[in-house]
C-alpha positions in Angstrom: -5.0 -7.6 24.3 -2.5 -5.7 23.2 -0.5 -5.0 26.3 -0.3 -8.5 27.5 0.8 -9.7 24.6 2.9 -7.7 22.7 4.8 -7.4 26.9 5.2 -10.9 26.4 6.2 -11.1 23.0 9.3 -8.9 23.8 10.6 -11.6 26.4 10.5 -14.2 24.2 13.7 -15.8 23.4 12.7 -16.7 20.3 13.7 -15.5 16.6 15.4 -12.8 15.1 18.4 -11.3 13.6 19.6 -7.3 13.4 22.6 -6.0 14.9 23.8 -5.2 18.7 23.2 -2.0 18.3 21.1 0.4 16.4 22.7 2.9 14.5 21.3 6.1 12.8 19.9 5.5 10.1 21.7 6.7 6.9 18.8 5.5 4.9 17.9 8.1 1.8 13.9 7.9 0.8 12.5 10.0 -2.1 9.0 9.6 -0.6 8.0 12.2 1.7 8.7 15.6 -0.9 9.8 13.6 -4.2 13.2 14.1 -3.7 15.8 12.1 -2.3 16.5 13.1 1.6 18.2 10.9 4.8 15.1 9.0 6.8 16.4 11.7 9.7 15.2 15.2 8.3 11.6 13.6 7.2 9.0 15.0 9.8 6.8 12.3 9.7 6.5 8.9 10.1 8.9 6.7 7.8 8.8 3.1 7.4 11.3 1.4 4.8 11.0 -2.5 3.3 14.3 -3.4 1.5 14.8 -6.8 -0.6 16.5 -8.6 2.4 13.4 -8.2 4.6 11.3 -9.2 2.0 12.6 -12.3 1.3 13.6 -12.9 4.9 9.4 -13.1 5.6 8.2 -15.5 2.3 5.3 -13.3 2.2 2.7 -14.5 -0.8 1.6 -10.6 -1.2 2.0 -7.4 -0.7 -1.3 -7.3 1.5 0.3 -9.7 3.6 3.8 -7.6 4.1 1.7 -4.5 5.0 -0.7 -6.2 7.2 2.2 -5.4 10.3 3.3 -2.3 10.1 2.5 0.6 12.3 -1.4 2.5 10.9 -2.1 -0.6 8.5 -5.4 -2.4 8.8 -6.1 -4.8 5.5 -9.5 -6.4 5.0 -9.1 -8.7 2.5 -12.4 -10.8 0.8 -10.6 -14.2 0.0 -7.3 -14.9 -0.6 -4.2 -14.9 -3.0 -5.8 -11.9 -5.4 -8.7 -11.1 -4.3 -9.7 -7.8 -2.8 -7.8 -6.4 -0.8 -8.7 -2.6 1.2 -6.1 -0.6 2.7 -6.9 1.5 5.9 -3.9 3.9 7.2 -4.9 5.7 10.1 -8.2 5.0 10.1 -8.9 6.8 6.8 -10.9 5.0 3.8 -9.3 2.5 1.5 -9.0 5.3 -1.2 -7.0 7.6 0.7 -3.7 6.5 0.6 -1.4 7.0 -2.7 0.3 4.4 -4.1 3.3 4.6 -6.2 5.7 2.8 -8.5 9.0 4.2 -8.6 7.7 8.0 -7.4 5.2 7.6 -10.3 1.1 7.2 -9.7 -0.2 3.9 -10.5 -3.6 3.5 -12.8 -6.3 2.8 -10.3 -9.7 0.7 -9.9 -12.4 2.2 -11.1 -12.6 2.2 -7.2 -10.2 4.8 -7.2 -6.7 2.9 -5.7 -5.4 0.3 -7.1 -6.0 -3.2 -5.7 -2.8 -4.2 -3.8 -3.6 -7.6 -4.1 -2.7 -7.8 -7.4 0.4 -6.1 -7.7 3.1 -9.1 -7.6 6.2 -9.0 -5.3 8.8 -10.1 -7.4 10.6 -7.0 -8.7 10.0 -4.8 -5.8 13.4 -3.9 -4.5 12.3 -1.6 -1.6 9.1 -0.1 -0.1 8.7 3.4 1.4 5.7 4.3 3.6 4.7 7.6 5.0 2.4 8.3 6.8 -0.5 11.3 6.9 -1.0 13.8 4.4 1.3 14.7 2.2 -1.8 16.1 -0.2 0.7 19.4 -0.3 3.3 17.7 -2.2 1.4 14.8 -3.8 -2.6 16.6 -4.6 -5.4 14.4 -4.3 -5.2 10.9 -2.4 -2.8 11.3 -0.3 -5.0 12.3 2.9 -3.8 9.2 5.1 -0.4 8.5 3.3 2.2 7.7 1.0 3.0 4.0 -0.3 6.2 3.6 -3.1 6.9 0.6 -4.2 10.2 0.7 -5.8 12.1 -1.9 -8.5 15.6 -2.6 -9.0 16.5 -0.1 -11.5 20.7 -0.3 -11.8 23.2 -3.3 -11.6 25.6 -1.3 -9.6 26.3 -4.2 -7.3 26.9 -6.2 -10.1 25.0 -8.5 -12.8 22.5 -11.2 -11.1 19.7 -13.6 -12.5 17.5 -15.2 -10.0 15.7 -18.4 -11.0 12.8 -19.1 -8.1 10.2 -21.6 -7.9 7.5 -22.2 -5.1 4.9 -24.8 -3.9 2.3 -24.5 -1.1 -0.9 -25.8 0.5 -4.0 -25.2 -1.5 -2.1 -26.0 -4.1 -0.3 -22.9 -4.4 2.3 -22.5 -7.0 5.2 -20.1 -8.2 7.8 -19.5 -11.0 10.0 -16.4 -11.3 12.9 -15.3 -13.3 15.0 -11.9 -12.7 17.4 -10.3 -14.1 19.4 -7.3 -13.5 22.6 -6.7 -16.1 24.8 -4.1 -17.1 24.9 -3.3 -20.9 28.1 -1.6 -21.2 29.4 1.4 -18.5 26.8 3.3 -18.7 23.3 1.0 -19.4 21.4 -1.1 -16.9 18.3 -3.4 -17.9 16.0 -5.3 -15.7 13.8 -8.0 -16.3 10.6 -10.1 -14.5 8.7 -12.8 -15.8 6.9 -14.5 -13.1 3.8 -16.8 -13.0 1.9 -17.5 -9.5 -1.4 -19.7 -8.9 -3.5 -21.1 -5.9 -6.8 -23.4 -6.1 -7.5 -21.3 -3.2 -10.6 -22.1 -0.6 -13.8 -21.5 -0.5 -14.3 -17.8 0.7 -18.0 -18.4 1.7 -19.1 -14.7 1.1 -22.3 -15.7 3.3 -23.2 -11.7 3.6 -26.7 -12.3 3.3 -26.3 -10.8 -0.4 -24.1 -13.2 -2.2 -25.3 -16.4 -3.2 -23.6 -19.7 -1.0 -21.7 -21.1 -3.9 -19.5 -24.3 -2.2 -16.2 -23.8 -4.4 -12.6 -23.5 -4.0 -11.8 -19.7 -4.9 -8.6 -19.7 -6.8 -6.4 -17.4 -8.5 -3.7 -17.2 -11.7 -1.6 -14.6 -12.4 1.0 -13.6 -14.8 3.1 -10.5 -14.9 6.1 -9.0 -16.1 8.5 -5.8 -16.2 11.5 -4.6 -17.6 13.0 -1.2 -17.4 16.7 0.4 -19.0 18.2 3.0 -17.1 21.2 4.7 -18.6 23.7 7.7 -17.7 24.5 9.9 -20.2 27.4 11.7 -18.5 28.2 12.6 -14.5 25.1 15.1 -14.8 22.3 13.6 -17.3 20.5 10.4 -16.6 17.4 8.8 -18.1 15.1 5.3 -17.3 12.0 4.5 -19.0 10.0 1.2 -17.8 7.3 -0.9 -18.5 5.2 -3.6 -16.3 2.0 -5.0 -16.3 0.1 -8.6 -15.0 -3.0 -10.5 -16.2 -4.5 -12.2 -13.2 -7.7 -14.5 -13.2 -9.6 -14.8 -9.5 -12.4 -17.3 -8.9 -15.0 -14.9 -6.7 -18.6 -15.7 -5.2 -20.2 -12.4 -7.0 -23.4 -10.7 -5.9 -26.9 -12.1 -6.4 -28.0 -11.4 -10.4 -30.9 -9.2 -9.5 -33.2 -10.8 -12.7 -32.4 -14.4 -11.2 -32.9 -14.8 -7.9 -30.6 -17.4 -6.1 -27.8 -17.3 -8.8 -24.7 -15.2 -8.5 -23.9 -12.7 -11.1 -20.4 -14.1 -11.7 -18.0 -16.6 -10.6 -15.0 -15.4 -12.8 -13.0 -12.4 -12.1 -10.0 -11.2 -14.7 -7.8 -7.6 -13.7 -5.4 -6.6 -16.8 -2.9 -4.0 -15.8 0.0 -2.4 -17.4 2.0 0.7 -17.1 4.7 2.6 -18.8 6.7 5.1 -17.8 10.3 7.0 -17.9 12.1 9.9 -16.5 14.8 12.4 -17.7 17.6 13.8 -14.8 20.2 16.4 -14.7 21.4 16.4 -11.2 24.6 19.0 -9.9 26.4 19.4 -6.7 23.0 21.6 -6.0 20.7 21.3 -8.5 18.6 18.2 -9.5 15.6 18.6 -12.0 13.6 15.8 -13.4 11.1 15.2 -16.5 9.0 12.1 -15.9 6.1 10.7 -18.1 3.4 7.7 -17.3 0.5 6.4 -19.0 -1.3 3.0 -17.5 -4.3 1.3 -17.4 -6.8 -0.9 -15.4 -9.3 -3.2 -17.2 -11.6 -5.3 -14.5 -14.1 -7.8 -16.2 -15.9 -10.2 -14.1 -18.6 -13.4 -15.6 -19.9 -16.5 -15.0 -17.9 -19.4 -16.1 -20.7 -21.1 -18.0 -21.6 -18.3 -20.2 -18.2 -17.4 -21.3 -15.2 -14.4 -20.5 -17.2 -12.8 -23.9 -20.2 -11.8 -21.5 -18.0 -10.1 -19.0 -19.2 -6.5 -18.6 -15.3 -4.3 -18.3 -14.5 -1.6 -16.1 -11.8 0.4 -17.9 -9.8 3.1 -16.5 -6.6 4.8 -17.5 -4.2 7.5 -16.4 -1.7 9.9 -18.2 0.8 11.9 -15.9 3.7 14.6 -16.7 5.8 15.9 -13.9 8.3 18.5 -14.0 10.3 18.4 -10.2 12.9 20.7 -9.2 15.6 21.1 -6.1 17.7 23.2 -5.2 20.3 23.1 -1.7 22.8 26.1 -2.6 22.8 27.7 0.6 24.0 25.4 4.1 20.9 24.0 6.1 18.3 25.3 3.1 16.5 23.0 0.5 13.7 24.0 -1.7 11.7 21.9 -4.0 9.0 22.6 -6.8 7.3 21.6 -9.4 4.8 21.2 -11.5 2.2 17.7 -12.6 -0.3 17.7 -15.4 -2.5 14.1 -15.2 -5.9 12.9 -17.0 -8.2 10.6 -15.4 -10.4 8.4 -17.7 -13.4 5.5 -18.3 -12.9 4.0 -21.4 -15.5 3.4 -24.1 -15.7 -0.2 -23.3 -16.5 0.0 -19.4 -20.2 -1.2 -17.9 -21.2 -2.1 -14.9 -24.9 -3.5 -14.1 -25.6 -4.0 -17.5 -25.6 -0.1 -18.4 -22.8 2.0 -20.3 -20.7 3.4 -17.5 -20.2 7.1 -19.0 -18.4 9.6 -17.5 -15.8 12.5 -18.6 -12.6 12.6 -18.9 -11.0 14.8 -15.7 -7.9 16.9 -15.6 -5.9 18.4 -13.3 -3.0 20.7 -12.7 -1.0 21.2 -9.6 1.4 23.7 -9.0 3.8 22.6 -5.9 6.6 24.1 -3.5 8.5 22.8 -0.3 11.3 24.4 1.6 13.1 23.2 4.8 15.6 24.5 6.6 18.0 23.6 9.4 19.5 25.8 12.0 21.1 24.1 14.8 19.2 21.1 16.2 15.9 22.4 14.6 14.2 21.8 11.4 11.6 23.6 9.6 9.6 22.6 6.6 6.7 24.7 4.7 5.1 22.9 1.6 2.0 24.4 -0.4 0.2 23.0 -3.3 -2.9 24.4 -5.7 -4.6 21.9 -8.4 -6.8 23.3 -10.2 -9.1 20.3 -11.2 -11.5 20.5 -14.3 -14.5 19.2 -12.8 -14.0 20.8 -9.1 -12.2 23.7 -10.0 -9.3 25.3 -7.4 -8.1 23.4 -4.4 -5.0 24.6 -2.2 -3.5 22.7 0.6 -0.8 23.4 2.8 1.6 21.9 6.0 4.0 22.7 8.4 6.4 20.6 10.2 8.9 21.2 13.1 11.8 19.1 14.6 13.9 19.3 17.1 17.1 16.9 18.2 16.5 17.5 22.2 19.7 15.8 22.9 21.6 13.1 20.4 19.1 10.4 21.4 16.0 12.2 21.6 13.3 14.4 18.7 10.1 15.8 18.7 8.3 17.2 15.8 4.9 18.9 15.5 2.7 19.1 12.3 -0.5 20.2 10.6 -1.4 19.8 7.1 -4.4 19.6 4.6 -5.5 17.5 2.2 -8.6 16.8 -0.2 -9.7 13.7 -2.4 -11.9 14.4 -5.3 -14.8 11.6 -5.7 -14.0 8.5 -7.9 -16.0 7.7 -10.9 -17.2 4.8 -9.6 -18.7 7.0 -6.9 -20.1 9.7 -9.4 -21.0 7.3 -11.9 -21.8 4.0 -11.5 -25.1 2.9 -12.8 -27.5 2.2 -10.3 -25.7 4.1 -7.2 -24.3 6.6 -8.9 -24.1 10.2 -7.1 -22.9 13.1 -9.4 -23.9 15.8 -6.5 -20.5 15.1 -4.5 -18.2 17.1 -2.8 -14.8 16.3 -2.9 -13.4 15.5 0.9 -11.4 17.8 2.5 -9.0 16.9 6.0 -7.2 18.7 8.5 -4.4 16.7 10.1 -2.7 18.0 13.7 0.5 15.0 14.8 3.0 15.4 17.7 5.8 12.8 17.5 8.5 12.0 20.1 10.9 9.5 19.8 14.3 8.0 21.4 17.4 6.1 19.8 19.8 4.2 21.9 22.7 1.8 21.4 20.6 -1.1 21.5 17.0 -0.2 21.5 14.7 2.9 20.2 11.2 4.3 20.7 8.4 6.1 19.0 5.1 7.5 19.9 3.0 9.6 17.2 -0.7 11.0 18.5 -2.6 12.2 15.6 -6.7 14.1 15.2 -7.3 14.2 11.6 -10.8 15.9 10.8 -12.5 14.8 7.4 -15.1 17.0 6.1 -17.3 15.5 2.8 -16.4 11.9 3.8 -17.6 10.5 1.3 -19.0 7.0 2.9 -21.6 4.1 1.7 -25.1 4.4 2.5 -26.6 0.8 1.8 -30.2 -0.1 0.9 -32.3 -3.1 1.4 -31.9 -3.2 -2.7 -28.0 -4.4 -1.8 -26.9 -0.8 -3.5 -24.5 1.3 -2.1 -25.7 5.0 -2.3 -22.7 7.5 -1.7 -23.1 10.4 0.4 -21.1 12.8 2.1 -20.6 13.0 5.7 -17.6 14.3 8.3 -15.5 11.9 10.0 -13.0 12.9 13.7 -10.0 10.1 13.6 -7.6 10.1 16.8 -4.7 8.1 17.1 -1.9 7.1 19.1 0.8 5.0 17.6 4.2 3.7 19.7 6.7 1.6 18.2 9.7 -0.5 19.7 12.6 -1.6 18.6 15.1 -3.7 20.7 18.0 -6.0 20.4 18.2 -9.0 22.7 20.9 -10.6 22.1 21.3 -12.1 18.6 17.5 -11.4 18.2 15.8 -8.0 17.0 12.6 -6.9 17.9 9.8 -4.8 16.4 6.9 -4.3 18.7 3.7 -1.8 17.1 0.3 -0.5 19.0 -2.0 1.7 17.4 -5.1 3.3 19.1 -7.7 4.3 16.5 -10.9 5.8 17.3 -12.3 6.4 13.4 -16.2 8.4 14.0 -18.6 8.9 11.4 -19.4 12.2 13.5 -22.2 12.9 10.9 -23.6 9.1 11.4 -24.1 8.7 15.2 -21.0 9.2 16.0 -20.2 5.3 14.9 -16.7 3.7 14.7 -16.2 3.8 10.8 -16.3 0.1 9.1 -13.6 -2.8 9.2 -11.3 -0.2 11.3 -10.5 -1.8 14.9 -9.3 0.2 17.4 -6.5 -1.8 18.6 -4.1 -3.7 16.8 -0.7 -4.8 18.0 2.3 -6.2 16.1 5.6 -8.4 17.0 8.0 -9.3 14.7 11.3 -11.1 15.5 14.1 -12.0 13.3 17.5 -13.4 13.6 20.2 -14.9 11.2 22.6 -17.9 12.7 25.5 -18.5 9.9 23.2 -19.2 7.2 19.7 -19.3 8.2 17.3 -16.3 8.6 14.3 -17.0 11.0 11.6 -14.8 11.6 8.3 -14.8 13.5 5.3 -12.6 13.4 2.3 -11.8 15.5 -0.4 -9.6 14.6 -3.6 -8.6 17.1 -6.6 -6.8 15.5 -9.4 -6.1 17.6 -13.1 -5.8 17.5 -14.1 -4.1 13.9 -17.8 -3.5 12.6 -19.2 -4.3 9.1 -22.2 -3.8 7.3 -25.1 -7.1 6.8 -26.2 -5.9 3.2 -29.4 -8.4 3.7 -30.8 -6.7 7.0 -29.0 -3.4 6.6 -27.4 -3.7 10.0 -24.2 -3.0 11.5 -22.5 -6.4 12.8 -19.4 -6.9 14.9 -16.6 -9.1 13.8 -14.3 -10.6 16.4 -10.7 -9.9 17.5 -8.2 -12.0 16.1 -4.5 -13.6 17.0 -2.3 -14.7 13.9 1.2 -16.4 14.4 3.5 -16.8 11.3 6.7 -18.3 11.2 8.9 -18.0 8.5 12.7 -19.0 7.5 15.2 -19.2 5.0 18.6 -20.9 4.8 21.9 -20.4 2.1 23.0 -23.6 0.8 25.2 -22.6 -0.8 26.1 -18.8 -2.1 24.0 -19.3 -4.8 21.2 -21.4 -3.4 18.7 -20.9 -1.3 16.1 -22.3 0.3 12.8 -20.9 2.2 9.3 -21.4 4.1 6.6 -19.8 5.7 3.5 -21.2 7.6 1.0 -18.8 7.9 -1.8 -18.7 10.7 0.1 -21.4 12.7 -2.3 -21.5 15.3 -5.2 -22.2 12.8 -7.4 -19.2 13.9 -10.8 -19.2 12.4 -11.8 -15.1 11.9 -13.7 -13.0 10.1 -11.8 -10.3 7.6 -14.8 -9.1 6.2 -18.4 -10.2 7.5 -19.5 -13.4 5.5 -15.6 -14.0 4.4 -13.7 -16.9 5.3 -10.5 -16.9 6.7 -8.0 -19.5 5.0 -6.7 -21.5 8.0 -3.0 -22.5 8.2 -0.9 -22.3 4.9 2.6 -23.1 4.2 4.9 -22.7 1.4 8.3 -23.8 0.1 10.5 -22.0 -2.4 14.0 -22.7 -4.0 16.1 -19.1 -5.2 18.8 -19.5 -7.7 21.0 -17.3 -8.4 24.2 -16.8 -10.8 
């Protein structure tokens, strides 16, 4: 496709709203070393979501605002809350970190957390990075960096936001927020939000799962509220707390003692997370304390015999950080620090009808980064150890290079390590468990060039990133997954554009990604296309905000559990359209139609796409 179309996208005179011209970003993210820094000394890949954007697309979810963007592929089994898998760069659905406010959320037993059921409501602004940043972060973050940030001070003023929804499939939504200043020195925020879909039938014809002809729906509640408070000009302090309850109708596997009936229909994830921070922050020196404890409680069961025979998967995660920078001296920045965190499986967790045991895991990482700028070229040099109780010692390193060729043109060179130690659902799950495991290791080597004019700009990233111990799923005619370790070769090319026609902005994406299992025939690696191509367009006339998306994913393979073969899912076209418009200052209305077109595709093999969708909301706001 992708030239084609995303060629013709661009000449469309269609949607869109940004400015004339494109100005240099002043943009500050904390993302890419853990401290705050301009988009423009960050050598890698930066992609930043604020509030405007993401109510300017009516998105449902967060799968479906990360769907676009440059090295995303989703594969998503169902719809509103059901699984969703992240692939960045070609890399598996575990290896990208995701955090809330700089701060690790509790994961799956699966090892990430499931961004499907992480609601949108509070999320002030998302910062993506992308490849390893393993050297500042530790383990995960072999194919990047996702933070999902809230809205943590009322320094624009108090606001409450009353929102309501209603949609096809009988799709639902009620939201209250609230950000208010409690004296001179105190802000709180608050979410309560509710959310709920009958849903369609998802099919799941895998040749594993029973047909079971149902609508698939989903209910969720969730909530969050967080203080932040400023003791003097130097000494700061926030401490949060957010969780959700969300019940998904599924079509679960066969019941292996009862041929023909599924093992469960009923599917409930129960998440919460608390979490705060200490600051002291000088003309050059900022140090921070931050704490975090969460947890993650999956129970799935059939409807008829009750949530009480639901066999719980129960994970939690404690985290200390201790994170240090100093910028004394012109052009030079150094960071370090320190992180303590305990992975565990509660008491209570089963899976197959067995006890799922396994050990409490520790870790300690000891972490440095320093950059410096002379003239129009920046260095950086980062270096991390974690000593991990079960794997023992593992160091990774990078280095990064910039230069500003002109005032309108960079290029910046890279290579970096990373390593992921094996989930316990990996180790330990009964019936395909694999305690033997290495932990993966990569090796990442990226050249970047990019341009930035008055009215347009340009980016092109090629990437190899070699993973040794991939740790991938061996299936069985028994439908198990056995986990083994293997190596994997990614290559990738990724250009983005961004151009202003007029009173419309556009934001054109290609990705090349040729994923191998080198140590498995050399195969392309599953549910990872190698082409996919984005547009999106947005414009605002007076009061109305319109914007249009098209997302190309080619040709992917997937696994029939029932024959054991590979099986090729088709390339697909979706057109969205979405728009919003201020009644009054207070008042807004919005809408989004998803999969205009009505494209019938595959995400996963046996899963049912949901056709076209539309919603309507109604934001208040005083």
């Amino acid at each position: 496709m992708s030239k084609t179309l995303l060629v013709a996208a661009a000449l469309l005179p269609t949607t869109a709203f940004a400015q004339t011209t494109i100005p240099i970003n002043p943009t500050l993210v904390i993302t890419a070393n853990r401290v705050e820094q301009p988009v423009s000394s960050v050598l890698a890949p930066v992609v930043v979501i604020d509030r405007a954007e993401i109510e300017a697309r009516q998105v449902q979810s967060l799968p479906d605002l990360l769907k676009t963007l440059p090295g995303v592929q989703m594969a998503t089994l169902g719809g509103r809350g059901h699984i969703s898998s992240l692939f960045v760069r070609g890399t598996n659905s575990n290896h990208s970190l995701v955090l809330m406010n700089g701060r690790p959320i509790a994961a799956m037993v699966a090892g990430t957390p499931d961004l499907s059921q992480i609601p949108l409501g509070n999320i002030e602004r998302i910062e993506y990075i992308r490849g390893p940043r393993a050297a500042v972060y530790g383990s995960d973050a072999i194919g990047g960096v996702i933070n999902l940030i809230t809205k943590t001070s009322a320094k624009n003023g108090s606001e409450t936001h009353l929102k309501g929804g209603a949609g096809s499939n009988g799709y639902g939504q009620g939201e209250l927020r609230t950000v208010q200043s409690l004296g001179q020195k105190t802000d709180m925020n608050m979410l309560i939000g509710y959310e709920r879909t009958d849903g369609f039938d998802i099919k799941a014809q895998d040749g594993f799962t029973p047909i079971q002809p149902d609508r698939d729906g989903f209910a969720g509640l969730n909530g969050q509220i967080g203080l932040n408070h400023r003791f003097n000009d130097a000494w700061s302090a926030d401490i949060n707390a957010q969780g959700y309850n969300n019940l998904t109708e599924i079509d679960g596997g066969e019941d292996w003692l009862a041929p023909g009936v599924p093992s469960s229909d009923q599917s409930r994830v129960q998440a919460f997370q608390y979490d705060g921070g200490l600051k002291f922050q000088s003309e050059t020196l900022t140090s921070r304390l931050e704490a975090s404890y969460g947890e993650n409680k999956l129970k799935t069961w059939l409807e008829t015999q009750g949530e009480g025979s639901g066999k719980p998967i129960h994970t939690g995660l404690t985290r200390f950080s201790w994170i240090n920078n100093w910028s004394g001296i012109k052009g030079l920045n150094l960071t370090g620090g320190a992180d303590w965190q305990r992975e565990e499986m509660k008491s209570d967790s089963r899976g197959s009808n067995k006890a799922f045991n396994a050990p409490d895991r520790d870790n300690t990482g000891l972490f440095a980064v320093g950059s410096y700028r002379w003239q129009a070229l920046l260095w950086e040099l980062s270096g991390r150890t974690d000593d991990n109780q079960q794997y023992g010692r593992h160091n990774t390193w990078s280095a990064a290079s910039g230069l500003d060729i002109d005032e309108n043109h960079n290029v910046r060179l890279s290579y970096g390590t990373g390593f992921k130690a094996p989930t316990f659902n990996q180790l330990y799950y009964p019936g395909s468990e694999n305690p033997t495991l290495k932990p993966e290791e990569s090796k990442n080597l990226e050249l970047g060039l990019s341009g930035r004019y008055s009215a347009w700009d340009w980016s092109v990233n090629l990437y190899r990133n070699r993973i040794d111990n991939l740790i991938y799923c061996l299936t069985s005619m028994s439908y198990t997954c056995n986990p083994i370790n293997t190596t994997a070769d990614i290559k990738g090319v990724e250009t983005e554009l961004g151009i202003d026609t007029g009173p419309v902005h556009h934001r054109l994406s290609y990705d090349y990604t040729r994923a191998k299992d080198t140590g498995n025939q050399d195969l392309q690696l599953l549910r990872r296309a190698e082409h996919k191509g984005s547009w999106i367009a947005d414009t605002r006339f007076d009061a109305a905000t319109l914007t249009a998306e098209l997302l190309y994913v080619g040709k992917r393979y997937d696994n029939n559990w029932a024959t054991n073969q590979r099986v090729e899912l088709g390339a697909y076209t979706l057109l969205n359209l979405a728009a919003s418009y201020e009644v009054t200052q207070q008042f807004t209305l919005g809408g989004r139609i998803d999969n205009l077109l009505d494209r019938d595709y595959a995400p996963a093999y046996g899963y049912a796409s949901p056709g076209t969708e539309f919603k309507v909301t109604a934001d208040y706001r005083f």
